[in-house]
MILUM-313905 format. One record per residue (C-alpha): chain; x, y, z. Coordinates in steps of 0.02 Angstrom, whole numbers, plus 50000, padded with zeros to 5 digits. Layout:
ATOM   kette      c1      c2      c3
ATOM       A       X       Y       Z
...
//
This chain:
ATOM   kette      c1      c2      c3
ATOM       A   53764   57348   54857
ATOM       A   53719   57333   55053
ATOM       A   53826   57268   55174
ATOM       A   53716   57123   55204
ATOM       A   53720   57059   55029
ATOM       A   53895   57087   54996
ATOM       A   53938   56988   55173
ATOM       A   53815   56842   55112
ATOM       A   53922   56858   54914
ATOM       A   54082   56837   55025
ATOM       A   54045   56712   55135
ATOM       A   53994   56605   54979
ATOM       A   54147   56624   54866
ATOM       A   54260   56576   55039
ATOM       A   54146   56416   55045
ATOM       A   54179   56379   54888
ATOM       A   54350   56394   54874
ATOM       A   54348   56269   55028
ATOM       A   54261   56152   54936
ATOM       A   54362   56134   54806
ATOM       A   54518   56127   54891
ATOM       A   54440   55974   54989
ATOM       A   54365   56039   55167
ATOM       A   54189   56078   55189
ATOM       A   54161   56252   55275
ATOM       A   54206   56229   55481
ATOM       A   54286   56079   55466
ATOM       A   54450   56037   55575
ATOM       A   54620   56004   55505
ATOM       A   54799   55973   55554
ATOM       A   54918   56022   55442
ATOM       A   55085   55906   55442
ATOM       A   55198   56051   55434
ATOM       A   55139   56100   55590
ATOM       A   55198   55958   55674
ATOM       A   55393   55951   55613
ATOM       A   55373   55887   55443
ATOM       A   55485   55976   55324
ATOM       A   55429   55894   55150
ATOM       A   55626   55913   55061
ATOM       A   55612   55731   55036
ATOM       A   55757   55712   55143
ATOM       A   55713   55726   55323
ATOM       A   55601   55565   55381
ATOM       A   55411   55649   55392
ATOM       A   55327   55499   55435
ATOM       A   55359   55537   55653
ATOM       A   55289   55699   55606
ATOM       A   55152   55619   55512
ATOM       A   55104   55539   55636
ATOM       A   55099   55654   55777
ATOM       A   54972   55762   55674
ATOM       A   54860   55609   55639
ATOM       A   54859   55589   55848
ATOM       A   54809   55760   55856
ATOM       A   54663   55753   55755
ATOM       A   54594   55602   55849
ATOM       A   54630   55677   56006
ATOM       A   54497   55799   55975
ATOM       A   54380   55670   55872
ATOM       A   54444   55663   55697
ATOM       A   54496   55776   55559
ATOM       A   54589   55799   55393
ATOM       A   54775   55786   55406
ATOM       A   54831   55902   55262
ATOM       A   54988   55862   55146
ATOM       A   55029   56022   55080
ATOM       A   55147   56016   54905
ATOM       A   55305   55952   54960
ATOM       A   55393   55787   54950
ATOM       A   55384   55702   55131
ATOM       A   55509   55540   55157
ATOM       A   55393   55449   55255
ATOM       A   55392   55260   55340
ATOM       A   55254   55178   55427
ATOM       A   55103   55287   55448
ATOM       A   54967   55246   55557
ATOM       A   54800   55299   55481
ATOM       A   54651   55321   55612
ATOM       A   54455   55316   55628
ATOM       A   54399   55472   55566
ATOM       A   54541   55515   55495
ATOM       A   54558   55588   55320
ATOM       A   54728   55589   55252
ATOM       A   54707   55730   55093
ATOM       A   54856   55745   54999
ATOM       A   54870   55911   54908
ATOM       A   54918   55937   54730
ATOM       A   55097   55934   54726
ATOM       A   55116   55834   54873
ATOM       A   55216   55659   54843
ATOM       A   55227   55529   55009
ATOM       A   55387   55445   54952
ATOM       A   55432   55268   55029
ATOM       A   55592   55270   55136
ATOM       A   55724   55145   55115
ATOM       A   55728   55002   55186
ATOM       A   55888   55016   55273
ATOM       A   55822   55183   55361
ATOM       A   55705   55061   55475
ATOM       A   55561   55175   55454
ATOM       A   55427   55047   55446
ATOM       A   55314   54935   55554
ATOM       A   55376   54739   55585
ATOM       A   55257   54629   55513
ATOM       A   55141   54566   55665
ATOM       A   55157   54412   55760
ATOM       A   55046   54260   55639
ATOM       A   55010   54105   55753
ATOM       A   54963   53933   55668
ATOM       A   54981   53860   55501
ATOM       A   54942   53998   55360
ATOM       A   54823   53968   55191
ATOM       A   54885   54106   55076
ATOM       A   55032   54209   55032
ATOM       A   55139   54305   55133
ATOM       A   55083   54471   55053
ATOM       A   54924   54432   55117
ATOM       A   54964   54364   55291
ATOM       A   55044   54514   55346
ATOM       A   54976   54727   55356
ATOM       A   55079   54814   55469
ATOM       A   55238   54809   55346
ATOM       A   55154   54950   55248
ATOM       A   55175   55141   55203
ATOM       A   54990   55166   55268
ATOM       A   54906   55038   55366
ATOM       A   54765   55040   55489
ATOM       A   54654   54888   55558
ATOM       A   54493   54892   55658
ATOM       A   54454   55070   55596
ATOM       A   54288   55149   55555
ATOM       A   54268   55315   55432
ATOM       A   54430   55332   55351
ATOM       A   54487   55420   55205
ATOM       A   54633   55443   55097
ATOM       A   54600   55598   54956
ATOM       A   54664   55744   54856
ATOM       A   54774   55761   54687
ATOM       A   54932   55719   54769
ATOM       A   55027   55573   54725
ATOM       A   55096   55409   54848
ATOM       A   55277   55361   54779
ATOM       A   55306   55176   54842
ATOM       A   55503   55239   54824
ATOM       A   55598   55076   54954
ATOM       A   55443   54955   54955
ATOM       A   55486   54793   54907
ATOM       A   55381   54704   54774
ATOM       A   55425   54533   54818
ATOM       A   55334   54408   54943
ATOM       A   55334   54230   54996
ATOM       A   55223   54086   54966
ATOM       A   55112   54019   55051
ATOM       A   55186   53930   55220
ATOM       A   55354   54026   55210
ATOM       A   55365   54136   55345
ATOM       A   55408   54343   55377
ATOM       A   55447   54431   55234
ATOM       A   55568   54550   55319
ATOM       A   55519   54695   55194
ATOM       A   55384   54843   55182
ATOM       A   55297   54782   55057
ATOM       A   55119   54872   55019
ATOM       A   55063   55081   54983
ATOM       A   54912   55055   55070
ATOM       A   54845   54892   55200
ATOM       A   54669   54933   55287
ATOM       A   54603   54754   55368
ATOM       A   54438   54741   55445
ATOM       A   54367   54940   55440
ATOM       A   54222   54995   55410
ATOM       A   54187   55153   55268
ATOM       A   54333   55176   55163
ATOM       A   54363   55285   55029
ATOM       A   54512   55338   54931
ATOM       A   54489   55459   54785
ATOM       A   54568   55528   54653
ATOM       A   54757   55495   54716
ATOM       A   54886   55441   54611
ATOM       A   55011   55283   54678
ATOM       A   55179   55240   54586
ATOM       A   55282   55094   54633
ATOM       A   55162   55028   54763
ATOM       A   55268   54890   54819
ATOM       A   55190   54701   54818
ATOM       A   55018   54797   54833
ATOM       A   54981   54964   54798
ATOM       A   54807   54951   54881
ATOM       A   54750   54772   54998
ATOM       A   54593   54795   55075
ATOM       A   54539   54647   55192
ATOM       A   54385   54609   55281
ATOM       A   54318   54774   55255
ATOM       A   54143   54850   55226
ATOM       A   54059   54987   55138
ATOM       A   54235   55016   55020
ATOM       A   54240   55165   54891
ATOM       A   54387   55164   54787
ATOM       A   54359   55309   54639
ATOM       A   54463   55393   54521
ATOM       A   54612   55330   54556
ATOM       A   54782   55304   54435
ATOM       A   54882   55151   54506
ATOM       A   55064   55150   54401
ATOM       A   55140   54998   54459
ATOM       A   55258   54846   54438
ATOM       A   55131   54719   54543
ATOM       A   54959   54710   54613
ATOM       A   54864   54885   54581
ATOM       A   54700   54863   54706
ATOM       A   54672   54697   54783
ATOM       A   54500   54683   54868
ATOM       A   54489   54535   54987
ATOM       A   54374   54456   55102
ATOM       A   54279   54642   55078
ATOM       A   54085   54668   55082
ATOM       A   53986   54822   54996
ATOM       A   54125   54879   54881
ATOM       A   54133   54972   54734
ATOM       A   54291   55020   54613
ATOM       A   54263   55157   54492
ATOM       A   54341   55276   54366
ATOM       A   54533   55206   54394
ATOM       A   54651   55173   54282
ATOM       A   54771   55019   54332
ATOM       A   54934   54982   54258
ATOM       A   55038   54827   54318
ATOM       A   55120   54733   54188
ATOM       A   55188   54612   54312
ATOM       A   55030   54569   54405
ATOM       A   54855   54582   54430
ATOM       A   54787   54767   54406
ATOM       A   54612   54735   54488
ATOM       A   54605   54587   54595
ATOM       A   54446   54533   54706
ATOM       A   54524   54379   54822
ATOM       A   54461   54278   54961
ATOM       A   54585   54217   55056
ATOM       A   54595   54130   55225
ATOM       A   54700   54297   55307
ATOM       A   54545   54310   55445
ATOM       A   54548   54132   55502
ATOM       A   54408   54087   55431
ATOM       A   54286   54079   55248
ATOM       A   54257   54262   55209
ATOM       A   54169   54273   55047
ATOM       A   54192   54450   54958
ATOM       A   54015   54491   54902
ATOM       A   53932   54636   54835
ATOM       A   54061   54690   54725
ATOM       A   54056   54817   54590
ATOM       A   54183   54856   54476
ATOM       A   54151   55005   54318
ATOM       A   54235   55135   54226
ATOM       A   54401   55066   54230
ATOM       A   54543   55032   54130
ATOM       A   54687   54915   54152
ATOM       A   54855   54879   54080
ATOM       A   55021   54797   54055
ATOM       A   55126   54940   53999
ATOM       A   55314   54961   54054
ATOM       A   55286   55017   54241
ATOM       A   55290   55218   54230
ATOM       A   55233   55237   54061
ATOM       A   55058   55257   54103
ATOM       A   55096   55413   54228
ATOM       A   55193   55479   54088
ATOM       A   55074   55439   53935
ATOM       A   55208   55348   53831
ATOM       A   55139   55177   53844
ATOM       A   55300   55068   53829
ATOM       A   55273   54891   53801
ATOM       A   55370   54815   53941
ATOM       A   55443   54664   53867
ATOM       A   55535   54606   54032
ATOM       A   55366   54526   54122
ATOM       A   55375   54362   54179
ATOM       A   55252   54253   54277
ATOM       A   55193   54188   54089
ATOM       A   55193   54355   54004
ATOM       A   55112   54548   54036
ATOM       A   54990   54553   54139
ATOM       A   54904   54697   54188
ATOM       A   54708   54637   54208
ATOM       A   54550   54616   54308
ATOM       A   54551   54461   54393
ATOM       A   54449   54358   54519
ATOM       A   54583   54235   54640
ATOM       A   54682   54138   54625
ATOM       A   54643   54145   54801
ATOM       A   54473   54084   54810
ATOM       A   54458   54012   54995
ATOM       A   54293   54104   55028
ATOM       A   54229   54151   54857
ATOM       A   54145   54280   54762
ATOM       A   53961   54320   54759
ATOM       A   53839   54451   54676
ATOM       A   53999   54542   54573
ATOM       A   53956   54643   54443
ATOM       A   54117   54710   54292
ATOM       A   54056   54828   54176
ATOM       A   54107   54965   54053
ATOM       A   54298   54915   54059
ATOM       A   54440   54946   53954
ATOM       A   54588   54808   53938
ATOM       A   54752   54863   53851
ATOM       A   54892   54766   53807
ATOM       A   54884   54647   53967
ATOM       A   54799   54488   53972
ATOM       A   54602   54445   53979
ATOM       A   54466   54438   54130
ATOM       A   54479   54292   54230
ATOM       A   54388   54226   54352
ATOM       A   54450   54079   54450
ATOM       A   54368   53990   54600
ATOM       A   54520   53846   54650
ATOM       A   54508   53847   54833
ATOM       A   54355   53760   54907
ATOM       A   54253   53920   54903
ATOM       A   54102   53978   54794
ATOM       A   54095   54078   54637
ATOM       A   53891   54123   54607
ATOM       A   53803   54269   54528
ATOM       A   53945   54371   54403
ATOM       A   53899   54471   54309
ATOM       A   54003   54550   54178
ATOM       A   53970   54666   54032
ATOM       A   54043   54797   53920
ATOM       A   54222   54788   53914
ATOM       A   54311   54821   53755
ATOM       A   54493   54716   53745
ATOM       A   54658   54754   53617
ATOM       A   54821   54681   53606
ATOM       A   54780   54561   53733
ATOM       A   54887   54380   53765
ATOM       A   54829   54221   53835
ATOM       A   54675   54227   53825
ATOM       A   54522   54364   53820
ATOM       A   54393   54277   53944
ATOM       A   54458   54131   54079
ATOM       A   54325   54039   54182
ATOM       A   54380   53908   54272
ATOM       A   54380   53797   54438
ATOM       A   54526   53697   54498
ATOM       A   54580   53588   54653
ATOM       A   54729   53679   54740
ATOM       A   54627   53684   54901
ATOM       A   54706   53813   55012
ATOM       A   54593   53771   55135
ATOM       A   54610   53694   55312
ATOM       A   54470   53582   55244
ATOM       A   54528   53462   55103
ATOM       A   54354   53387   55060
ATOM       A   54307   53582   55018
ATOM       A   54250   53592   54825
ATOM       A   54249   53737   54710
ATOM       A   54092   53774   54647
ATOM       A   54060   53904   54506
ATOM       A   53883   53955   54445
ATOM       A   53762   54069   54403
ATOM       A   53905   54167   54275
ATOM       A   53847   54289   54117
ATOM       A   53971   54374   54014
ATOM       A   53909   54488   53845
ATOM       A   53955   54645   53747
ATOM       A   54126   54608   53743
ATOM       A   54254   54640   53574
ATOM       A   54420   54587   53581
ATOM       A   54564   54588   53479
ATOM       A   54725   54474   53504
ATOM       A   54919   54479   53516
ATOM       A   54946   54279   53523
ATOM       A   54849   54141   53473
ATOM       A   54888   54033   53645
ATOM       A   54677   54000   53664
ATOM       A   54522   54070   53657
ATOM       A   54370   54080   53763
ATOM       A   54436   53970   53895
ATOM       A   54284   53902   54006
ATOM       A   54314   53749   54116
ATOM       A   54283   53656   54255
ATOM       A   54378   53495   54334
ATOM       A   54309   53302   54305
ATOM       A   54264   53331   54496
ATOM       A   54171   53515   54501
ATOM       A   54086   53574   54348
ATOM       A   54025   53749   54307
ATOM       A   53826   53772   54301
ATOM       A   53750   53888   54222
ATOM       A   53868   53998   54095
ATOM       A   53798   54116   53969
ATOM       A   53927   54188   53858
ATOM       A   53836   54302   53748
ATOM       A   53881   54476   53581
ATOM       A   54062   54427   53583
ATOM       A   54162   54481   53430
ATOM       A   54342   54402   53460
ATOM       A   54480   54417   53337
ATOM       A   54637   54283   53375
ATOM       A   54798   54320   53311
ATOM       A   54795   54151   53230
ATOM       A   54930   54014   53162
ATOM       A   54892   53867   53249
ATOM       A   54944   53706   53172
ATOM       A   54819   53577   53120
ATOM       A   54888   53442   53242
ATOM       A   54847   53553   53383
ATOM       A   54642   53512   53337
ATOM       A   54717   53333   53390
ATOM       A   54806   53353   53557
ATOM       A   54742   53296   53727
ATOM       A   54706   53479   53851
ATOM       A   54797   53457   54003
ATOM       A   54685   53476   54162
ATOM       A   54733   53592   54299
ATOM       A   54722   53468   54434
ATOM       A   54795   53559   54591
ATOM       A   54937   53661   54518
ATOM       A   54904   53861   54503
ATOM       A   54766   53886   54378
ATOM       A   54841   53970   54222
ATOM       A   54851   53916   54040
ATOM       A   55042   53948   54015
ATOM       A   55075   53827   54171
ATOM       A   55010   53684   54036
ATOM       A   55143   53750   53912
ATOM       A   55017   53694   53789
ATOM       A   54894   53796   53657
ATOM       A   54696   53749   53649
ATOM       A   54630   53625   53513
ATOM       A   54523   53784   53437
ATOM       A   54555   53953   53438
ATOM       A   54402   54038   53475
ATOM       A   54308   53945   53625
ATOM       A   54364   53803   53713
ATOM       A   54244   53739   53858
ATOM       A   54267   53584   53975
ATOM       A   54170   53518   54109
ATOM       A   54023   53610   54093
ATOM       A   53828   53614   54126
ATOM       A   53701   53730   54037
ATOM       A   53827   53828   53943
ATOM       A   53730   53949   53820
ATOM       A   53826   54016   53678
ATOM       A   53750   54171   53598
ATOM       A   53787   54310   53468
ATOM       A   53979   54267   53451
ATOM       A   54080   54294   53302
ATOM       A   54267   54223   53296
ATOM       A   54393   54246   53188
ATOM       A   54596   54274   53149
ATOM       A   54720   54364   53089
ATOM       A   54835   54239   53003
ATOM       A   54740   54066   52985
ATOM       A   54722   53951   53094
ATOM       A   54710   53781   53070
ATOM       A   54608   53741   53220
ATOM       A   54425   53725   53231
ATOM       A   54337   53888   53296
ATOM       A   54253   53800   53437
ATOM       A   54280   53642   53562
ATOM       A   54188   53570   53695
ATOM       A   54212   53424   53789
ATOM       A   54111   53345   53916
ATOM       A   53970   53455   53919
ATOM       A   53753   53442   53942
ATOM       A   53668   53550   53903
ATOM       A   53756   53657   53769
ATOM       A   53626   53771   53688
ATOM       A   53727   53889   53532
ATOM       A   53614   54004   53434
ATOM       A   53692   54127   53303
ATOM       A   53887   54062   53317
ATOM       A   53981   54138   53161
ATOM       A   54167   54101   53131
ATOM       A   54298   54082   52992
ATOM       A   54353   53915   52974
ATOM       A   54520   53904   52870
ATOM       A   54488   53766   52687
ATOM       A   54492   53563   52749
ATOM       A   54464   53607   52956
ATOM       A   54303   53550   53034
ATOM       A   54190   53683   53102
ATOM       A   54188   53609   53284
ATOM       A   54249   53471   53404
ATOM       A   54085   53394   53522
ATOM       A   54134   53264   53612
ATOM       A   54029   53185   53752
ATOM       A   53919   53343   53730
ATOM       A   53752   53288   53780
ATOM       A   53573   53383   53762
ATOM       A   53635   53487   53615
ATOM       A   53533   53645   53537
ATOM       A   53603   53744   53387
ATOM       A   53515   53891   53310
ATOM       A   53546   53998   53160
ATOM       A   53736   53953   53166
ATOM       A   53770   53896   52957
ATOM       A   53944   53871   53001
ATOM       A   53893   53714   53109
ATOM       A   53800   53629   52990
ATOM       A   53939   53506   52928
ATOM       A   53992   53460   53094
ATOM       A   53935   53274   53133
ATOM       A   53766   53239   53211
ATOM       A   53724   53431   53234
ATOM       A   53553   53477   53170
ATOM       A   53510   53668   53136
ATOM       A   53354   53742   53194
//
């Protein structure tokens, strides 16, 4: 073989083997060993940390390299054009509190519209704001370790606690990839105000939120697996953290699957039920607000898997605007409270009281679910102020646990009104057990077969206060002596190919 062939042959493997350690051929990177860290998991890395990330921006950017090793780390200050790639093997563990390792939160003037988790960044592991072209990437693994996972409400002041894995507000190109976060505090990933997000591959093990995405433009969430049996696992927001309405727009979310397993036990692969949750059982799902101050606009869910943890919700309560979902594809088991939640409500965190909640525009299909409880159905509802427009809910196959009594068909649904908009705040089941829909204009019902596991005593379907209700090929079981359906002040109704309906008072079949 010449020498010119065999150099080219070389040159190529070396490339390679680059690449797939994470670095392009020629590019620049610090190593954190080089500047003091030790990673024994004992000696405080983060000063180190940090000193490497300077260095790399001193000379226009880089990749600050984690090599395996556990590095006991506080506040670290991510940078534009900074990629943080975490080997495999590598673990950033959380310091302790008490070691006074991380950031104070920042100075917040004026009255405040959302939770403390959310008013605050700079108590975080890794935070960075204003930034353009950052990254966080590799196989290692981000241990939460001394983050706390509890915040304040709304209104209530400093939390007085590192509280989040990851905080980027108002930057420009993110992406984090294939990293694995444990114990990510109140948030394992908050995004705010930022555009052009990439968020891929990712396992999030954790006891709270898993990846909240708020106020962002141009983002999309793929391949990651969430568990959070405590909290939200996916969560687009809009809150009022920037001063202002910031809708979050432009949204995808695909590939992923979420969870409400004992915290751990996904990272492991045992799967515990956790059977501790609170906050109205496990939670563990995708979820759209409850802060809803801007909105959410052109979103697309698809090709999602939900495991014990409760359903998809999407909930506009805060003055803002809710237009253009679309979700498809998502396969649900062992889920509680309810498989799909769409609803507006009236809490109104919003300097502007006369603000209403609007919600439109919304189609949901291809989705089979199977149930742990029986506490409602389909849930889709406005308020007697705001109604929903324009919901098509179409190939369900939904199986409820079932047992509902008969007098529940007979009970009065509490409305939300302005409290926080969940079911198991009404302490009260639904009057059917397969879709129950309130408040409502142009709802089409399509290709959707309910039924139970123990009978139920309730009708299948209910809806109140609805025009323009249009149900073609609606199958159900309906348990001996219960009606089929409960319309009342349901106005311009069409059913099609739905035999099941044909008893039900002053419904014709086409």
């Amino acid at each position: 073989m010449n020498k010119f062939i065999a150099r080219i042959i070389f040159v190529s493997i070396v490339s390679i083997a680059f690449t797939f350690n994470g670095f392009a051929m020629g590019s620049t990177y610090y190593n954190v060993k080089d500047y003091g860290c030790t990673g024994d998991g004992i000696s405080l890395d983060s000063p180190g940390i940090n000193k490497a990330i300077e260095a790399a921006v001193e000379k226009g950017g880089g990749t600050v390299f984690f090599p395996a090793g556990t590095y006991l780390s506080g506040s670290i200050h991510i940078k534009s054009n900074i990629n943080l790639h975490l080997d495999a093997g590598c673990v950033i563990l959380g310091a302790p509190q008490d070691m006074g390792a991380y950031d104070p939160e920042e100075e917040v003037l004026g009255e405040q519209y959302q939770d403390g988790g959310h008013t605050y960044f700079q108590n975080s592991l890794i935070w960075g704001e204003n930034l353009e072209n950052v990254s966080i990437t590799g196989l290692g693994m981000i241990n939460g370790g001394g983050l706390t996972s509890k915040s304040t409400a709304v209104n209530k002041g400093p939390l007085g606690k590192a509280s989040k894995s990851i905080a980027l507000k108002l930057c420009n190109n993110v992406t984090i990839k294939d990293i694995t976060i444990f114990h990510g505090g109140h948030f394992a990933i908050l995004v705010t105000g930022c555009n052009l997000v990439r968020l891929d591959n990712l396992i999030i093990d954790t006891n709270r939120d898993g990846i909240d995405i708020d106020c962002c433009t141009n983002t999309v969430v793929s391949n990651c697996m969430v568990n959070s049996p405590h909290d939200d696992a996916i969560c687009p927001k809009s809150t009022f953290a920037l001063g202002k309405k910031w809708i979050t727009q432009n949204l995808t979310i695909t590939n992923c699957q979420v969870s409400g397993y004992k915290e751990g036990t996904l990272i492991d692969g045992t799967l515990i039920p956790d059977l501790k949750t609170k906050y109205g059982g496990r939670n563990g799902r995708i979820k759209f607000g409850t802060e809803s101050n801007g909105g959410f606009r052109n979103c697309t869910v698809s090709n999602c898997t939900f495991r014990y943890c409760r359903g998809l919700a999407l909930e506009e309560v805060d003055g803002g605007i809710m237009e253009n979902i679309t979700i498809s594809n998502l396969t649900m088991s062992e889920i509680n409270g309810y498989p799909i939640y769409i609803t507006l409500g009236e809490r109104k965190r919003d300097p502007d009281k006369k603000s209403a909640s609007v919600g439109k525009n919304i189609i949901i299909s291809n989705v089979v679910v199977t149930m742990l409880d029986s506490l409602s159905g389909i849930h889709i509802t406005g308020t007697p102020n705001y109604y929903l427009e324009n919901i098509r809910i179409s190939n369900i196959l939904f199986t409820n646990n079932g047992g509902g009594a008969k007098e529940l068909a007979d009970i009065y649904f509490p409305e939300l009104g302005d409290g926080y908009p969940e079911i198991y705040k009404l302490n009260s089941a639904t009057p059917s057990y397969g879709l129950y829909a309130r408040h409502v204009k142009n709802l089409d019902i399509s290709n959707v077969k309910v039924n139970y596991n123990k009978e139920d005593k309730r009708p299948p379907i209910a809806c109140i206060d609805v025009d323009g209700l249009e149900i073609d090929n609606f199958k159900a079981e309906v348990a001996n002596g219960v009606r089929a359906a409960i319309f009342d002040s349901v106005q311009n109704l069409n059913v099609r190919n739905s035999p099941v309906l044909e008893k039900v008072r002053g419904v014709k079949i086409k």
